[in-house]
N, C-alpha and C positions, 0 to 999 in steps of 0.2 A: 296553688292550693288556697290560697287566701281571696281569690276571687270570688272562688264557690260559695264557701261560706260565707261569704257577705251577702250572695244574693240568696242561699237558704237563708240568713238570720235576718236578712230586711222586711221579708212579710212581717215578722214576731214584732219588728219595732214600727213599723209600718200603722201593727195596730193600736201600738202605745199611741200612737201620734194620732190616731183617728177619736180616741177614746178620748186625748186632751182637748182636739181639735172642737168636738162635738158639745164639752164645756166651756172650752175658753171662746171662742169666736161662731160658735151655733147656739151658745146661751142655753142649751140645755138646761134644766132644774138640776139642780145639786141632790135631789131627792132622786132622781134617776140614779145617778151613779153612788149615792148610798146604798138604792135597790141593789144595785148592779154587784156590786162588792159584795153584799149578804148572801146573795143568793148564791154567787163564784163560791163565796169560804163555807157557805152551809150545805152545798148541795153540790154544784158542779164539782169541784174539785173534791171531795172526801167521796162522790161516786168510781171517780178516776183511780184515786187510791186505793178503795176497796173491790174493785173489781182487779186489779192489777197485784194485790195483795193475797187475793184468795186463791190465787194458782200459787202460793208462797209454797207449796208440799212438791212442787215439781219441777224448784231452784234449788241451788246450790245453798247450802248454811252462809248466812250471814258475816262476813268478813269482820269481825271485832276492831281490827287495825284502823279501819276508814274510822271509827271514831276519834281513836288517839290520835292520826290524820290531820285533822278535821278541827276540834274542840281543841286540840294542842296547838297548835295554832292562833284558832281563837285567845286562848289564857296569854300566850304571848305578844300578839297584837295588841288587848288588850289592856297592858303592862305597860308597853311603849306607846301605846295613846294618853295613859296617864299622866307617862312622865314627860312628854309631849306639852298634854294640855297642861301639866304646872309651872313647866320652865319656860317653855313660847309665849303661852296666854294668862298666867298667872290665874288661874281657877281653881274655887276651892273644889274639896272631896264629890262633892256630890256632881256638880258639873264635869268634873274630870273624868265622874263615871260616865256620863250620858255618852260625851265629846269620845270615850273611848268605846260604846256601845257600837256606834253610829260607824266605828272602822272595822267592826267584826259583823255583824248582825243583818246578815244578809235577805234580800225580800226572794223566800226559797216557794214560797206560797202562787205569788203572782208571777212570777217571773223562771225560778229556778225549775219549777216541774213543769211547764209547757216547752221551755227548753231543751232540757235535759231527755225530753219526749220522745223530740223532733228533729233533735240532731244525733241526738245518741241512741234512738231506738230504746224500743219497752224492755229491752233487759237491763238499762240504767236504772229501772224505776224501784226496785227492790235495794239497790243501797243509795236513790236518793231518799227513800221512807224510812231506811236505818237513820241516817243523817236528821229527816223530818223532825223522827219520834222525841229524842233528846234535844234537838238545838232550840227550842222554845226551856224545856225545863231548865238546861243548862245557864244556856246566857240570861236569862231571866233572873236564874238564882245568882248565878255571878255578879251581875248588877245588882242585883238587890243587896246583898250582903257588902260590895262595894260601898255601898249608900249609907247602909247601916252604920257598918264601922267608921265611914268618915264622920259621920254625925255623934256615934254613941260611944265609938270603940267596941262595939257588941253586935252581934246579930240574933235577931230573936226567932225562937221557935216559929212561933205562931206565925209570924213575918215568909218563914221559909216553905210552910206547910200549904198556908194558904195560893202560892206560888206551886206547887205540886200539885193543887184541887185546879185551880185554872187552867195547866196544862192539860192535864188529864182529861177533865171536861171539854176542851178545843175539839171542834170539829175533825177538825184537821187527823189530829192525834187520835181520835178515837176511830175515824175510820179505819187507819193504819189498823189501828190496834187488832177492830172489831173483824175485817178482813182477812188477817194472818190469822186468826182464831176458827173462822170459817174456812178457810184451807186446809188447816193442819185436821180437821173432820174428814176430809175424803169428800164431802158433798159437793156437790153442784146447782146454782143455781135454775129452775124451771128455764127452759127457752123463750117463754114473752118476759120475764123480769130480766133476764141476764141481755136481752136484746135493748129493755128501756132502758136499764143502766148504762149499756154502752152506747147510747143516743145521748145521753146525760155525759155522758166522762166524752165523750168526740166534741160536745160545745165548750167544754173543760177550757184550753187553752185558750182559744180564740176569745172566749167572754173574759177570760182570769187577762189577758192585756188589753182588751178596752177600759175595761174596770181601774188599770196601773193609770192607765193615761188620763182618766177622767180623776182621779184620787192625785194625781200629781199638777191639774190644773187648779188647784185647790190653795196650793203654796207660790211661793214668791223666788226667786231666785236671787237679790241682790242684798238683801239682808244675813248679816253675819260669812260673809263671799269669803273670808281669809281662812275662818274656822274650817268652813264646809269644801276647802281647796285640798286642806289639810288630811281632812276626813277620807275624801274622794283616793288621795294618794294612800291611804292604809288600809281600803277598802279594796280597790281595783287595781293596784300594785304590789305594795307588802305582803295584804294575805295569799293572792294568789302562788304568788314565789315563792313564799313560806312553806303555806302547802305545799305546791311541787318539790320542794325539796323534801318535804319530811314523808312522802308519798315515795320516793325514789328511798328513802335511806331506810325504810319500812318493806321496802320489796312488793308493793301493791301492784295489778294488773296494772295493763295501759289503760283499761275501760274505769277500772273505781280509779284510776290518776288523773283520767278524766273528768271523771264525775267531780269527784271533790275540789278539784281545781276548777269550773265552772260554775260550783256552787259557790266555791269562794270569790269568785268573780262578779258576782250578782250584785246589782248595787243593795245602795242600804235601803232595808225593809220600814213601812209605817209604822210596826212596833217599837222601833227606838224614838220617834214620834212620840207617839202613846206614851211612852217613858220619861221624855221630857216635859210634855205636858202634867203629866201624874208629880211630877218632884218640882215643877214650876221654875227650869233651867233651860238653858241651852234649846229653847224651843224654835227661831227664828235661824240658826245656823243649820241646824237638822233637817228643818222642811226645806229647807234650800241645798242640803247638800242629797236629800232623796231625789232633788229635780235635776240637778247636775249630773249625781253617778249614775242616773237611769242614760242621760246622752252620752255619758262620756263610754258608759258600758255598751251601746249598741257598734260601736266601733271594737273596745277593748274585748268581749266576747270574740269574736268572730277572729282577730286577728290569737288570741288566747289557743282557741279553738285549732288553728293553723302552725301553730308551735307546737303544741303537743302534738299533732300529726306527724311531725318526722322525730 
């Protein structure tokens, strides 16, 4: 069983490696694959979502559990990253947050919804978009508030609000949003838009992992190597098992046990980047551990994948 999967999930990495390829040793401009990236998170992928979204009147209601799943997990990882980064690596509050962002905070954008596509079929795509919608607000606010209180002992309104406006606003989220809104009408899309848009959501994956690869030649991988070992193992081991188990003890399908154990699979996302650069921490272990659990996930997906199959 685990053959298979290797040789479906090797194009998807395949492209990762053409995308790095084409900046690290084709010299490509770095302005390409900035292009590249904006265009994936502003257009291709939120077309993918909301065409896939708008049939939402003609699935099954929304499983609530995948979040508790999901985010439960997360809060626990989380926790053990912390206590992790204080007693291993002696860091303070703030660092402790990032160092533990970086073992939940998975890249679901680039990585998670071309996957979950193409190995699990468009029926995964309606509770990887439940998962979508909240795991930006979620672990954003999590961190955040993490941050706060190690610094203030407080976390401030305006701090939390403004964290609600930027999700909300995300492409991403909104398509979800706008999508499921446009379903639950009964309408349909005219046949020349619904045919661009699906021209637009079919480039979806292929461009969203050129973009990973090109976005991960960008970082270093020997800088902060202990942290980001560290990282990788509560990313691509702990959460994974975690969830599977709290997916089993929740009575979830095989298919959302799937889902959400793939998603927690996924290495760490450029947002926890963004995060450590924003708080001026733990930036050089982070870029290095997004380059690692991207290799070490094209192996661990696939075998992940083949476990849960029997």
């Amino acid at each position: 069983m685990l053959a298979p999967l290797i040789l479906l999930t090797a194009p998807l990495f395949l492209l990762v490696l053409l995308g790095y390829g084409l900046l690290r040793w084709a010299h490509w401009p770095k302005e390409l694959s900035d292009a590249l990236t904006r265009f994936v998170f502003s257009v291709a992928i939120p077309a993918l979502l909301f065409r896939q979204m708008s049939a939402i009147s003609q699935l099954p209601p929304p499983d609530w559990r995948l979040l508790l799943v999901f985010f439960g997990s997360c809060l626990l990882v989380f926790a053990l990253g912390r206590v992790i980064a204080h007693f291993a690596f002696r860091m303070d509050g703030t660092a402790q947050s990032v160092f533990a962002l970086g073992g939940i905070f998975s890249n679901l954008v680039l990585l998670g919804v071309p996957l979950s596509r193409l190995t699990l079929g468009d029926e995964a795509i309606p509770a990887v978009s439940l998962i979508l919608v909240f795991n930006a607000l979620i672990l954003w606010t999590l961190v955040s508030v993490s941050v706060e209180w190690a610094k203030s002992r407080s976390a401030s309104v305006s701090g939390l609000l403004k964290t609600g406006k930027d999700v909300l606003t995300n492409p991403i989220i909104f398509s979800i949003l706008a999508g499921t809104a446009f379903g639950f009408t009964g309408w349909t899309l005219p046949a020349v838009v619904d045919r661009t848009v699906a021209l637009v959501a079919e480039a979806a994956a292929p461009l969203a992992l050129v973009a990973l690869g090109m976005g991960l030649a960008s970082y270093a991988l020997k800088e902060g190597w202990r942290e980001s070992v560290v990282i990788c193992v509560l990313k691509l081991a702990v959460q994974p098992i975690l969830v599977y188990l709290l997916a089993r003890l929740m009575d979830l399908s095989p298919l959302q046990t799937q889902v959400v154990v793939l998603l927690a699979a996924c290495p760490t996302g450029a947002n926890v980047y963004l995060m450590a650069r924003q708080f001026g921490t733990m930036e050089a272990p982070i870029a290095s551990s997004m380059v690692l659990s991207t290799l070490l996930a094209s192996l661990a997906i696939p075998i992940t994948l083949a476990l849960l199959s029997h």
